[in-house]
N, C-alpha and C positions, 0 to 999 in steps of 0.2 A: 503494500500500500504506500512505496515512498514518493508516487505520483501522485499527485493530489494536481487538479484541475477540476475547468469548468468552462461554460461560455461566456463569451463577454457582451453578448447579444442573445436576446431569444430566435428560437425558430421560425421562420417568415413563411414559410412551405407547411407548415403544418407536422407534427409527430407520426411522418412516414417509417416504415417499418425496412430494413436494409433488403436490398434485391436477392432473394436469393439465397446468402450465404448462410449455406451449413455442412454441416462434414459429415455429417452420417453419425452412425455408431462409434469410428473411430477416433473421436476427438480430435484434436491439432495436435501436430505432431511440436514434442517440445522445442524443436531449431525456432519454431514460428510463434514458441508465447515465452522463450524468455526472457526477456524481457518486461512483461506482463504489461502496461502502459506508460511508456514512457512515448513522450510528444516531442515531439523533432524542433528546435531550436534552432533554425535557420541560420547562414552570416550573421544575414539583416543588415543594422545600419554600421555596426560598432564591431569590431576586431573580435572573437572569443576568447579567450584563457583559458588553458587546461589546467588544472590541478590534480595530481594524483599521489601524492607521497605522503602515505602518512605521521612520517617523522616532523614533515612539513606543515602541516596539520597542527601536529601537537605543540609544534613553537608559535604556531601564530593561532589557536583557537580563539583567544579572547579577541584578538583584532580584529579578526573574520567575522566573528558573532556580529560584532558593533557594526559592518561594514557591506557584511554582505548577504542576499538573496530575501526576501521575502516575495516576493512577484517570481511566478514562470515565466521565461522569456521567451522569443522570436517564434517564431516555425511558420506556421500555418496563420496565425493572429488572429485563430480563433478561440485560443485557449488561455486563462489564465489564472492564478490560482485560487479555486474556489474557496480556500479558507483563509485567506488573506483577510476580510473581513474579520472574523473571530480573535486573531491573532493580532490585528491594529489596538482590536478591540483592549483586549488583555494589556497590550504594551502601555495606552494611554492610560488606563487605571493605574501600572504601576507608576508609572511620571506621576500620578496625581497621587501618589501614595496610597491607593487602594489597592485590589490586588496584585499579584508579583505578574510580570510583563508572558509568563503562560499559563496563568493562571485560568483564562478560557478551556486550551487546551488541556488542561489539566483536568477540569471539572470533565469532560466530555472523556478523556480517556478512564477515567473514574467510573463514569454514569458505564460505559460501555463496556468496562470490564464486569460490574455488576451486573449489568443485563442479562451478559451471555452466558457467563461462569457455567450456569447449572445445565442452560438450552445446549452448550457444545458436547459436554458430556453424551444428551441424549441424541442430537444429530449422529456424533462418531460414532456410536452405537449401532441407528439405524442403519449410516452406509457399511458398517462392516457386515451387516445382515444382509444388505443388497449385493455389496460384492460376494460374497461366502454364497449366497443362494443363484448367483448369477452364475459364478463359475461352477457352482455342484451339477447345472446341468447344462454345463460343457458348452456356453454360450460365452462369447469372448464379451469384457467387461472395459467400457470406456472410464479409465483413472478419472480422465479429464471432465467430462460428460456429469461424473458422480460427485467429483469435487469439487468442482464449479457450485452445482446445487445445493450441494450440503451449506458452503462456504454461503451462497447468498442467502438462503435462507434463517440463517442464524444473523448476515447481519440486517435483513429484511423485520426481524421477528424484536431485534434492538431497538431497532428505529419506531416502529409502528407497529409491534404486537401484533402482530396479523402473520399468517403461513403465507409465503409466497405459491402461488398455483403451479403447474407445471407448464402451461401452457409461455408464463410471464419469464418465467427461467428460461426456456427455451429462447423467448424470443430476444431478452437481453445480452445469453450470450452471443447470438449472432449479433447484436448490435457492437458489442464490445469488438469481436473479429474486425467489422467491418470499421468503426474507429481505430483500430490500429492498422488499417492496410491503408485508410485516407489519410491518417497524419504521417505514414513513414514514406507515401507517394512522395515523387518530387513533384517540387512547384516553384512557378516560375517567382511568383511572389517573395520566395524569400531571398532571391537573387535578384531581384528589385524590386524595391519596397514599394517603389514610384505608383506601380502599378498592382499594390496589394486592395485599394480599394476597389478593383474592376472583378476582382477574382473572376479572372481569363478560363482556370482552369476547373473552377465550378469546387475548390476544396471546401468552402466557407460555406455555401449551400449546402451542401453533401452533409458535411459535417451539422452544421445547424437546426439538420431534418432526425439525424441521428440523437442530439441532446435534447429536440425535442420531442421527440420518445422518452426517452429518458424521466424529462420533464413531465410529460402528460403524466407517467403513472406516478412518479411524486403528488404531485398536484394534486391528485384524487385524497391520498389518503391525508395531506396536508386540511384539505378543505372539507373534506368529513370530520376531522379529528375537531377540527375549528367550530362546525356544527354542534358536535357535543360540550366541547366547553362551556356553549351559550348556553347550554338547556341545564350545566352544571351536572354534566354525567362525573360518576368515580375517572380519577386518574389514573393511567396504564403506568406510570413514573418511567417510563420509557423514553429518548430521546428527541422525540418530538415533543415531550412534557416538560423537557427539558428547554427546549428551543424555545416555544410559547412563555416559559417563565421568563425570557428575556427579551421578548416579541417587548418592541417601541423604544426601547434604548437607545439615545442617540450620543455619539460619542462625540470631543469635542472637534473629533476632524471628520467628522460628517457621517459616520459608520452608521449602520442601524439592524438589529436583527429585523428583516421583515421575511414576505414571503420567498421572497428572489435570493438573499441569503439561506434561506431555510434550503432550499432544494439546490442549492450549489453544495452546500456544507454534503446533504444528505447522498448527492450525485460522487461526491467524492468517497465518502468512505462506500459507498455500493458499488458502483463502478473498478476504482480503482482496489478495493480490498477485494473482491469477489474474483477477480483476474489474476492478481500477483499472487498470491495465497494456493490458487487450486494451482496454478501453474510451478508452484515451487512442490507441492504436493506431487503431482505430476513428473518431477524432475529426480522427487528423491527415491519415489520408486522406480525411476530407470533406472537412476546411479546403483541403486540393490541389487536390480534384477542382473547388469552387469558386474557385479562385483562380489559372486558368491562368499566371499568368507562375511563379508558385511551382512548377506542376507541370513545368512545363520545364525551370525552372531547375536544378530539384533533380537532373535527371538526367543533365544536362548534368555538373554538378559529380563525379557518378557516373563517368559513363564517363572522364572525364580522369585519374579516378584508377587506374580498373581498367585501362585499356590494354589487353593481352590476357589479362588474369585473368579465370576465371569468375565468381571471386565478392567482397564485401569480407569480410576480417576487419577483429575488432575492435580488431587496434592499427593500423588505416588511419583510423578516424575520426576519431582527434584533426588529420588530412589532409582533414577534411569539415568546413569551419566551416558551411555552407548547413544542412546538413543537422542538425546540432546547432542550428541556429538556427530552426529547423522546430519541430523538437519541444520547444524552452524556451518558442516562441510556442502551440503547441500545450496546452502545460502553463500558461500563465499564462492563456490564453483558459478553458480547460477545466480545473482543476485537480481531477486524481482527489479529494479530500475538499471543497470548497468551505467547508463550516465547520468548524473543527475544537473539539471538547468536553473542557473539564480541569474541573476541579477544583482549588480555590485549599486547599493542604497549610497555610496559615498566614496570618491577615489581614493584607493588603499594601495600600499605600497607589498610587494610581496614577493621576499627574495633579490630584490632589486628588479623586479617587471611591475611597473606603474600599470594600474589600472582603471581606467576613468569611470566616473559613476555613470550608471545604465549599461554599462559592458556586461553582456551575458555570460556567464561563466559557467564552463563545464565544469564538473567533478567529475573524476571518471573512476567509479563508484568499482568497473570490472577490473581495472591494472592496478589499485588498490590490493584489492583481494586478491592477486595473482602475482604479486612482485617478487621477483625473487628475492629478494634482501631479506624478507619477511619468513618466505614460505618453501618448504623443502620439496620437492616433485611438485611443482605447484598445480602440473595439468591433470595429477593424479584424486583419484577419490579416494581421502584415507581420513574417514572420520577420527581414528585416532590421535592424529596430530593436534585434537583437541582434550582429550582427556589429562588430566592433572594440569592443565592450564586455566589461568582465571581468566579468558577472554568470553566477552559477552557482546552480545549486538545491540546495545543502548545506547549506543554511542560516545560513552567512555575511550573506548579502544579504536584509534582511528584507523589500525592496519586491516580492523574489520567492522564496515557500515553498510551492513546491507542494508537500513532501515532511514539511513541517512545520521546526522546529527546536529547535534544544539537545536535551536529553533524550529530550523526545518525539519526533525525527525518526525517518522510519519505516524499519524494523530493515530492508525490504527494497527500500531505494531504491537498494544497486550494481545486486543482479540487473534489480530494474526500467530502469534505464539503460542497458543492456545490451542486454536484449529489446529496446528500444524504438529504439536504432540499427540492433539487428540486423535486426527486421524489416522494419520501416519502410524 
């Protein structure tokens, strides 16, 4: 989920539904999600910067915080970052001496961890029912297809209390496919900006028609939920209870939770958590399925823990070092955003490469995780090279960000860690 986006305009075409694209029973093949959503960042107007050295990182963290990204930059100009709002929000309270400058984020990663806690438990559950009964009678089982689902639906049931349908999962993930084939097309637009208003190549449309799908089934349950407030129905305490607690707020640089924040916020963690998530899910049982001592092992560690339990929960896994060491390998092989896009808020100076404010700045989130300085066999899958090591993915440890870090870390990396012991 360390993609967080949104539009910067509504849909003018109406919440068309994408042409076509689906894959069948096979899911996508992992070359083609891992990445999971990351939105292409163009030249544009201003030179890029790459950064990727975590030592580099770690000498300059505090500078960088003060200095850079909170907007997604360039690509396509139709995207940019949908929780920018909540995170102004936060920062202006703490200038004002109320809350600390993530303290929105905070609250929301909070609400969101409470939500799901008990709902992930019984999703992982369910799909290991559907895969176990799918393959018992020797019908091949889409990873992607099943994890996808699971993942949206838990954070479908956060948000809005409600089971997503299957008809609605189906059609999202093609929507998502088909946003990530429009934003990694080329376009002429970000090779000249001159002519980003004319969108020559129809990606602004495209796109536009695609979030407003998105947007319609928001909308729906945004404006029923609204319904019942007035009539004073009980509260679901759920994130949408959460958002309406804050619904008219106006910050003193013009911020305001309304509707068009709500479903940016809510487009983000659905969107972007529901793709990165299955898709890493998706990657760490290939990495298994290739790597038989890994796949042994992993279950081995399993049953010694469960004994005569049916099933784990999730306060048994910090009793799983194997398997959290699965998926940190997992995630450093494969990290859901591989590049991450900011924008420098103030010219910074770094290493001696000046930087001027509004230069889009790469992170390059995959030669991080793959540096040799760092990493032994680095092209290698060896969950081990994590065991009796204190590296974590909070962003502490900058030689490993799958999740991003400081500010930018992504609002929905508990529930993602979660899913991805639970099901896995």
């Amino acid at each position: 989920m360390a993609a967080t986006w949104a539009a910067t305009r509504a849909a003018t075409d109406g919440p068309d539904l994408p042409e076509g694209r689906s894959d069948g029973e096979g899911g996508v093949r992992p070359s083609a999600r891992a990445g999971g959503l990351s939105w292409p960042g163009g030249p544009g107007a201003r030179r890029p910067e790459e950064a990727s050295g975590g030592d580099t990182a770690r000498r300059r963290r505090s500078r960088r915080q003060r200095a850079t990204a909170t907007q997604l930059g360039g690509g396509a100009e139709a995207w940019q970052l949908s929780s920018s709002s909540a995170r102004r929000r936060g920062r202006e309270r703490g200038r004002r001496g109320g809350a600390s400058p993530t303290a929105i984020d905070d609250d929301l990663r909070e609400e969101l961890q409470g939500v799901t806690h008990a709902m992930r438990e019984e999703v992982a559950r369910e799909l290991a029912h559907r895969v176990s009964d799918g393959s018992a009678g020797g019908m091949p089982v889409s990873v992607a297809r099943e994890a996808f689902a699971a993942v949206a639906g838990v954070l479908w049931w956060s948000m809005f209390s409600e089971d997503m349908d299957a008809a609605t999962t189906r059609q999202l993930r093609d929507v998502i496919e088909e946003a990530v084939v429009v934003a990694g097309a080329p376009n002429l637009s970000d090779y000249f900006p001159v002519i980003a208003a004319a969108d020559v190549m129809g990606v602004r449309r495209r796109m536009d028609n695609l979030v407003g799908w998105v947007y319609g089934i928001i909308d729906v349950q945004i404006d029923r939920r609204r319904r019942r407030r007035i009539v004073c129905e009980p509260r679901k305490n759920d994130l949408l209870d959460v958002a309406f607690d804050m619904e008219g707020e106006v910050e003193s640089e013009g911020w305001v939770m309304n509707q068009d924040t709500m479903r940016g916020m809510f487009m983000d963690l659905l969107v972007a958590g529901s793709g990165s998530t299955s898709s890493t899910i998706e990657w760490a049982m290939a990495e298994l399925l290739q790597n038989p001592k890994s796949m042994i092992q992993l279950p081995e560690e399993l049953k010694g823990l469960m004994g005569t339990k049916t099933h784990v929960a999730e306060s048994d896994i910090s009793q799983l070092p194997y398997l959290q060491a699965v998926i940190k390998e997992t995630l450093r092989l494969h990290p859901t955003v591989p590049i991450a896009f900011n924008k420098a808020e103030a010219t910074v100076e770094i290493q001696g490469y000046k930087i001027p404010q509004g230069t889009t700045v790469y992170v390059n989130i995959w030669a991080i995780c793959r540096r040799a300085k760092i990493w032994d066999d680095l092209d290698k899958f060896m969950p081990y090279r994590f065991l009796g090591r204190d590296i974590n993915f909070l962003g502490t440890n900058f030689e490993f960000i799958p999740f991003g870090a400081g500010r930018r870390i992504c609002l929905g990396m508990p529930l993602a860690e979660g899913m991805l012991h639970a099901c896995i």
